[in-house]
C-alpha positions in Angstrom: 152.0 57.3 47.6 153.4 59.8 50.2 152.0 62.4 52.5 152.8 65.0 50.1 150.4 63.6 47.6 147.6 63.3 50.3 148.1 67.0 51.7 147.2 67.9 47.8 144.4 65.2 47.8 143.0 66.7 50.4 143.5 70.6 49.6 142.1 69.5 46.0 139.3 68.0 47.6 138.3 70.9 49.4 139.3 73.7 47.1 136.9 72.1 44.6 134.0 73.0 45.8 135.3 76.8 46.8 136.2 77.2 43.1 131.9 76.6 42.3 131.4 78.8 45.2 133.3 81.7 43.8 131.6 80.9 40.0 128.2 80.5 41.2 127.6 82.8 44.6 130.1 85.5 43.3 129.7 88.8 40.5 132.3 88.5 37.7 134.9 90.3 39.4 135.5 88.4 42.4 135.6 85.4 40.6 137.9 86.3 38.6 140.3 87.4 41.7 139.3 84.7 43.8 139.5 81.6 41.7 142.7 82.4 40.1 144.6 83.6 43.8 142.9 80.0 44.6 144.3 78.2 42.2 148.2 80.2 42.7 148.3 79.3 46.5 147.6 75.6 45.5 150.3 75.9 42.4 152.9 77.0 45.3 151.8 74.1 47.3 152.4 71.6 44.6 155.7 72.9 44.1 156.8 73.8 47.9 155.4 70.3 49.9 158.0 68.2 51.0 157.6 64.2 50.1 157.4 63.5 53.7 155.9 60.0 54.7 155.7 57.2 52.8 152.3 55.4 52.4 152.0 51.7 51.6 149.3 49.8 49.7 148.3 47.9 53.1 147.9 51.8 54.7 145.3 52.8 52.1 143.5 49.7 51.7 143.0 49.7 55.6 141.7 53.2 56.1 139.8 52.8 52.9 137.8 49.7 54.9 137.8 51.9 58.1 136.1 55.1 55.8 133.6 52.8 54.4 132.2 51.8 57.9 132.4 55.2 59.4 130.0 56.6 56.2 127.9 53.6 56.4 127.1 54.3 59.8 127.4 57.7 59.4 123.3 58.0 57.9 124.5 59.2 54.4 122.5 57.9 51.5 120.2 56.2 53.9 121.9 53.2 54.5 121.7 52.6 58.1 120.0 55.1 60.9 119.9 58.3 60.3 119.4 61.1 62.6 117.6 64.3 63.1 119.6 66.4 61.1 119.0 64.6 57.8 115.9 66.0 57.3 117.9 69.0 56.9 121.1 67.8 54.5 118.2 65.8 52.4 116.7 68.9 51.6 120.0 70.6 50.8 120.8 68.5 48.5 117.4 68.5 46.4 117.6 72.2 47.1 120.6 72.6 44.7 119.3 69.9 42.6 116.3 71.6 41.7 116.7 75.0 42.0 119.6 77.4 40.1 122.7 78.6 42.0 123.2 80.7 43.7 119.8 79.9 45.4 118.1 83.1 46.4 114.6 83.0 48.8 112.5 84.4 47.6 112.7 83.6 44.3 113.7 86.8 43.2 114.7 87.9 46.7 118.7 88.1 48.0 120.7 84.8 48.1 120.6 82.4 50.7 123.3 82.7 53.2 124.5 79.2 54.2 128.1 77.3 53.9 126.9 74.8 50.9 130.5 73.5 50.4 129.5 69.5 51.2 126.8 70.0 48.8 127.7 71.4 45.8 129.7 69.0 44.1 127.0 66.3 44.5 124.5 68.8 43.5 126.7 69.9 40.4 126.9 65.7 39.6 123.2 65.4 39.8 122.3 69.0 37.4 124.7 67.3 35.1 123.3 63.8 35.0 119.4 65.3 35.6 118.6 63.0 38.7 119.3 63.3 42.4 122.6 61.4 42.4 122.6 59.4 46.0 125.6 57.7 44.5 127.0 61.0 44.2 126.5 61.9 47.9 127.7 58.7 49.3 131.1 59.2 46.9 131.7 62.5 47.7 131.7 61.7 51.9 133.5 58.5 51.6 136.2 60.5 49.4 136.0 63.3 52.3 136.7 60.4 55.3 138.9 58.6 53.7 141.1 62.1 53.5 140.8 63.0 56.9 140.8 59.8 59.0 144.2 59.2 57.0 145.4 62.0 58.5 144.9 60.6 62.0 145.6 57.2 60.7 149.3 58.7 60.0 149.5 60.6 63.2 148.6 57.5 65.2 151.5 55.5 63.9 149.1 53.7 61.6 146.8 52.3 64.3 143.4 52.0 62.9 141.6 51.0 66.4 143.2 54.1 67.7 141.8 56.3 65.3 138.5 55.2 66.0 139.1 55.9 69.8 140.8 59.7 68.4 137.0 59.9 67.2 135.6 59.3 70.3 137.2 61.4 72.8 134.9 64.3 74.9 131.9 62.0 75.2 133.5 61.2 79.0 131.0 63.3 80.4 128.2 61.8 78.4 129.0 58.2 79.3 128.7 59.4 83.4 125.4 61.1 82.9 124.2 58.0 81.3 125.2 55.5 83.8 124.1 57.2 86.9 120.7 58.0 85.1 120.5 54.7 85.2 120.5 54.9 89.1 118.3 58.5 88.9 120.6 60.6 89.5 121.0 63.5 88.0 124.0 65.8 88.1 122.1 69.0 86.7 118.4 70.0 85.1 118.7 70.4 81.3 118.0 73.9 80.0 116.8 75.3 76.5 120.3 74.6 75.4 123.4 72.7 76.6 126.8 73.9 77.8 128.7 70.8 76.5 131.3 69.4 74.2 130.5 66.8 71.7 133.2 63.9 70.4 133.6 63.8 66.9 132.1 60.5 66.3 128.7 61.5 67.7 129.3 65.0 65.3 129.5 62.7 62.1 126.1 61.5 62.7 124.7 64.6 62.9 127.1 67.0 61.2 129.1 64.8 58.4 129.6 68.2 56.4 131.3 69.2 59.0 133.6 66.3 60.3 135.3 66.2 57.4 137.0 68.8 57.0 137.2 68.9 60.8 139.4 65.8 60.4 141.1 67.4 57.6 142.3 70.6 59.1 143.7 69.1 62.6 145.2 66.0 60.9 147.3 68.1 58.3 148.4 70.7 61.9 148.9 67.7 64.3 151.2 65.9 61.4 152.6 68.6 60.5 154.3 69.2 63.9 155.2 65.8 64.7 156.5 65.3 61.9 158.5 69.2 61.7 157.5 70.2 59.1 155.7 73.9 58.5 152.2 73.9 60.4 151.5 77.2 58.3 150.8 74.8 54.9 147.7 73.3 56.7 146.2 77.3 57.0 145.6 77.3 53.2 143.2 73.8 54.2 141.6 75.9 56.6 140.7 78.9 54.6 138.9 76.2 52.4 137.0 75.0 55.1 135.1 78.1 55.4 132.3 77.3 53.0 132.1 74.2 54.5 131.7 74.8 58.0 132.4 78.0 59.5 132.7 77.0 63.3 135.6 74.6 63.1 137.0 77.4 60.4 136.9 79.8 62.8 138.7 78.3 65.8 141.6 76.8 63.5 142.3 80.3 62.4 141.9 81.5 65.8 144.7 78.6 66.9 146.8 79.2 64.1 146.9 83.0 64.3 148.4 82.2 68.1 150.6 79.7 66.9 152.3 82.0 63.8 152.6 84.7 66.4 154.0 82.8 68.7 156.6 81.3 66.1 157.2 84.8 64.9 158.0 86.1 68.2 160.2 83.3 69.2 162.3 83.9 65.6 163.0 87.5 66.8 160.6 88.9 64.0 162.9 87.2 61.6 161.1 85.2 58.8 160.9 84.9 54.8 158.1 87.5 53.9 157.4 85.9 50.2 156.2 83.1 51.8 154.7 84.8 54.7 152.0 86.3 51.8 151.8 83.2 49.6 151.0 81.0 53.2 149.2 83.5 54.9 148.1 86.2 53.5 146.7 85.6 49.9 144.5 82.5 51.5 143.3 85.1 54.4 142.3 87.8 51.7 140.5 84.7 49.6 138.3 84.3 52.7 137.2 88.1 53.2 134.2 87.6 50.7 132.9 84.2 51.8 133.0 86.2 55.7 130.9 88.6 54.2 128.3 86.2 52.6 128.0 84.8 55.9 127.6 88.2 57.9 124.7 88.8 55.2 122.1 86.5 57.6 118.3 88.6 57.6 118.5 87.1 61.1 122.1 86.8 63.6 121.7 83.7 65.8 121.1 84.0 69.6 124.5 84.8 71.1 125.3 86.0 74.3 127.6 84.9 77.4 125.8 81.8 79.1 124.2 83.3 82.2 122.4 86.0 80.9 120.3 83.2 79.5 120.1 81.4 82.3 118.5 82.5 86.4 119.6 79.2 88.0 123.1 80.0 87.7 123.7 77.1 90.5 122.2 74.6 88.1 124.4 76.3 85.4 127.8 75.7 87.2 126.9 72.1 87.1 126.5 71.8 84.1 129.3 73.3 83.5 131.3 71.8 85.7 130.1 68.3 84.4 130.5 68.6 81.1 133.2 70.9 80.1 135.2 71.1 83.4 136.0 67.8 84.3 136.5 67.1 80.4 139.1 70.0 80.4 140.7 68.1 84.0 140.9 64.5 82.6 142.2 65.5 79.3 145.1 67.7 81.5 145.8 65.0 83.6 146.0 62.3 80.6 148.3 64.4 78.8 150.2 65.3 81.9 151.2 61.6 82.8 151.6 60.0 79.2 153.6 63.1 77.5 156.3 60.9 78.9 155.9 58.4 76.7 156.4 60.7 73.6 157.1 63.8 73.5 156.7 64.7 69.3 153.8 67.5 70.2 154.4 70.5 71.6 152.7 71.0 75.0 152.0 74.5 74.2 149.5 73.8 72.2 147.3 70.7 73.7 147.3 73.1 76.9 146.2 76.4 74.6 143.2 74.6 73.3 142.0 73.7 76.7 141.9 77.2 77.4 140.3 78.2 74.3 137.6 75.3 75.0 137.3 76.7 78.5 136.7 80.3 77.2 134.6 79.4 74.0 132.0 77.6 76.3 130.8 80.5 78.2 129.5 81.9 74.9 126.3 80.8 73.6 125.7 81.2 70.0 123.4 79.8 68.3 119.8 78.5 69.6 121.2 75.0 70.9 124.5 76.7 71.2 125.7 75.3 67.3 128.9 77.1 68.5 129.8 74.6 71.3 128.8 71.8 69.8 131.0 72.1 66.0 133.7 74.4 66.9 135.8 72.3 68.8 135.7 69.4 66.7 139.0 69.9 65.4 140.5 70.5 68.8 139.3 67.4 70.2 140.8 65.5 67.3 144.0 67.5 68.2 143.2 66.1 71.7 142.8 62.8 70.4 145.9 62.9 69.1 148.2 64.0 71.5 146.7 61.5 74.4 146.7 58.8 71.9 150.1 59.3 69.8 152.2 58.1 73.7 150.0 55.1 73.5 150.8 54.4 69.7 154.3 54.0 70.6 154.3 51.4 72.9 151.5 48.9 72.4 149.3 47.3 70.3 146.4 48.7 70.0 143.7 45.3 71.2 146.0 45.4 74.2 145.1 49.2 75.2 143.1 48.5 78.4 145.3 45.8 79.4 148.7 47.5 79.4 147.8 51.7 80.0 151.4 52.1 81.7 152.3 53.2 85.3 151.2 51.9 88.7 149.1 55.0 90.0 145.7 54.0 90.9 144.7 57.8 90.3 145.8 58.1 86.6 144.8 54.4 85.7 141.3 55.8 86.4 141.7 59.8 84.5 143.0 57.3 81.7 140.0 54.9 81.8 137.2 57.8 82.0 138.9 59.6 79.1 138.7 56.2 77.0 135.4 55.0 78.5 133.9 58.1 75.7 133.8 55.3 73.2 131.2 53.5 75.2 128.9 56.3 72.9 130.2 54.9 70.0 129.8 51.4 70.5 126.4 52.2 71.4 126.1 54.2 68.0 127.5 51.4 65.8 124.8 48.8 67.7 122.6 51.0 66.4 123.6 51.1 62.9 123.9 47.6 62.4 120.3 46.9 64.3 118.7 49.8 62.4 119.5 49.8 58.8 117.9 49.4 55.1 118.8 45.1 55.4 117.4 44.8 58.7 114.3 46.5 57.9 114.2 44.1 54.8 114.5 40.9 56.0 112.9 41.3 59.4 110.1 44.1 59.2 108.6 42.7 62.0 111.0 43.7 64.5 113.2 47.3 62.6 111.3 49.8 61.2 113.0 51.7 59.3 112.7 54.6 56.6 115.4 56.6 55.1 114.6 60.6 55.3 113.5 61.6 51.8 115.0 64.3 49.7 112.1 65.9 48.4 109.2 66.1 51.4 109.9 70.1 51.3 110.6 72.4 48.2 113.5 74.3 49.9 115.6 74.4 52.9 113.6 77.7 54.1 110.9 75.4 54.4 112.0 72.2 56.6 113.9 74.6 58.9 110.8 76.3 59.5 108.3 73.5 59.9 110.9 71.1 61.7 113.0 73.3 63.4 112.1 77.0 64.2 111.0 80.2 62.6 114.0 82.1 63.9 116.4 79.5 62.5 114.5 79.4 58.9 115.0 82.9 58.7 118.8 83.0 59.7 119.0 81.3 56.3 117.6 84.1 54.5 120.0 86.6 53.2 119.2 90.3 53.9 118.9 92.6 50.5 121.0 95.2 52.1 124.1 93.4 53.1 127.5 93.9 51.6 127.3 90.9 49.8 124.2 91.6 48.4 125.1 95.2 47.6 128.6 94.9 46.0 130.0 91.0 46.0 126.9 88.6 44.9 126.0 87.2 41.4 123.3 88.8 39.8 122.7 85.4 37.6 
């Protein structure tokens, strides 16, 4: 196996569930533009990828391990604790089971307007087979994290503990906040919503639809430039990742549009225009109608720049400043001092995400600020990667702590509050081994312990609105008057 063969694993992967998307959600004739231009760009890629890096046998049977603990713990199939949000994914999935595609609300009202690309496959399996297919679901993620934590895996010079730490970076500020609560202090009063950044491994608890192609995405970019080869074959893995979650979409386009610029620019405006439209501009075409399914809400999400929400705007700058400035400064100063080490990755780009971070954070969109939370995933696996890819060089991984080079009392410490984020995760994993299906078995007495069920509510409308809020049940809703509605959706 090489690294060609997983960048077409993991295209394949997620270009199967866009090719149901376009059946199902879509009239005739966008399917039948969409799904063949789909299939073309992923023809070119099969014949264009270079063989790149070799993978061994011992490579994929460690990550395989690694991708079975991360979706054990991760809540999926009920396994071990599972949080909020699962009364939410549960539903989903029954929702497709039971109902036909595309699934409209009301019944004979416009489609639902929601990126279903975790769920479909599963939800195709368990229409085929007639039964809610867990196994399905459980399959279908651990496929999905195996893909993209081989990515970092690679990237990381093939050192699993690493990777786990990549996960964990951005929780920093969440590890102070919990200590000195300890202590009662408090660095700010929390608001309706948070101004804050959350590590990846705390996301795949809540948002596993999400993470993986998250993981997918940045690993293909970040290997891609270490390893100089052309960062504009991981766009067509992006353009995928639409229908599966939009945010992370979103600011990967956003980063790669500055990065083809840039490249363009520094060429002198020279460059091979056949494969300019074959990389670039056949997948962004193939994304224009799923945009428009997703502008065709009843109801846009709260959105708005963080201090017209806000009258305390002293309390606001703390947060701010707790939580997504001194991030921002410790990841700078990290990179800064161990770029010496290595110097593979670009320092263009590390230092353009920080600025996007900086700027996408005084947005707020979504009621808990959704947009905060999920669209910088992929940058802070980018992160990840570039603070730990120095490191992967020169030690072995047990010894991190231990051996974090140079003398300066001042970076020893940036270094150790960047790392001390996976203090959240060990706390996580605690949790998933204390509070899981065996535990609750064999000692009742002291876990208790049910897995969310799939079919408490009929549809997704419904557990959004009695377990989360009107206003976000009816963002789900389509609106009969869109363009989607009007021109682009199936009539089936």
């Amino acid at each position: 196996m090489n690294s060609r063969q997983l960048h077409l694993l993991s295209a394949g992967y997620l270009l199967l569930p866009n090719l149901v998307f376009f059946y199902y959600w879509f009239n005739t004739i966008v399917a039948c533009i969409a799904i063949p231009l789909l299939l073309l760009v992923y023809a070119y890629q099969v014949r264009t990828l270079p063989i790149g890096q070799s993978i061994r046998r011992k490579d994929v049977s460690i990550v395989a391990a690694f991708a079975l603990f991360i979706t054990l713990i991760s809540g999926v199939s009920g396994l071990c604790h599972q949080t909020f949000d699962y009364w939410a994914h549960n539903t989903k999935h029954y929702d497709l089971f039971v109902h036909d595609w595309p699934l409209k609300m009301p019944e004979r009202g416009p489609n639902v307007s929601y990126y279903f690309g975790y769920y479909v496959v599963p939800g195709l399996v368990s229409k085929i087979t007639h039964q809610l297919s867990e196994s399905a679901i459980f399959i279908w993620t651990y496929v999905g994290f195996f893909l993209g934590l081989f990515w970092i895996y690679l990237i990381l010079n093939r050192k699993i503990v690493l990777v786990l730490l990549a996960l964990t970076i951005g929780d920093t500020a969440h590890v102070l906040k919990t200590f000195f609560a300890k202590f009662s202090v408090h660095f700010y009063d929390y608001q309706d919503f948070g101004v804050e950044i959350w590590s990846n491994f705390e996301n795949l608890l809540w948002v596993p639809n999400q993470s993986i192609p998250s993981f997918i995405m940045a690993g293909m970019l970040v290997f891609a430039l270490k390893y100089r080869q052309d960062v504009e074959d991981s766009f067509f893995a992006i353009v995928l990742s639409f229908w599966w979650a939009v945010f992370p979409a979103l600011t990967m386009s956003l980063l790669m549009a500055i990065m083809v610029i840039r490249n363009f620019i520094l060429s002198h405006y020279r460059r091979n225009w056949f494969t300019f439209i074959l990389k670039l501009v056949v997948p962004a075409l193939i994304v224009l109608p799923a945009l428009f399914y997703f502008s065709s809400h009843q109801q846009v999400p709260i959105s708005g720049f963080i201090w017209t929400f806000r009258e305390d705007h002293v309390n606001t700058f703390k947060e701010f400043a707790t939580n997504i400035g001194l991030n921002l400064l410790l990841f700078f100063l990290a990179r800064r001092y161990l770029r010496q080490y290595s110097q593979l990755l670009p320092d263009y780009l590390f230092n353009t995400i920080l600025v996007l971070i900086l700027f996408f954070s005084l947005y707020r969109m979504g009621k808990v600020n959704d947009f905060l939370f999920r669209g910088p995933m992929p940058y802070l696996i980018v992160i990840g990667s570039y603070l730990l890819e120095p490191l992967s060089n020169l030690i072995k991984p047990i010894r991190i702590v231990k051996e974090v080079p140079g003398k300066s009392q001042f970076i020893t410490i940036c270094l150790l509050l960047v790392f001390s984020s996976c203090f959240i995760a060990i706390g996580r994993i605690i949790r998933a081994v204390r509070v899981n299906q065996l535990t609750a078995y064999y000692f009742p007495k002291n876990v208790a312990f049910t897995p969310v069920p799939y079919n408490a509510y009929p549809n997704t409308y419904l557990v959004l609105k009695e377990r989360w809020t009107l206003r976000e049940a009816n963002q789900y809703l389509g609106k009969s008057d869109s363009i989607y509605e009007q021109y682009l959706a199936s009539k089936k």
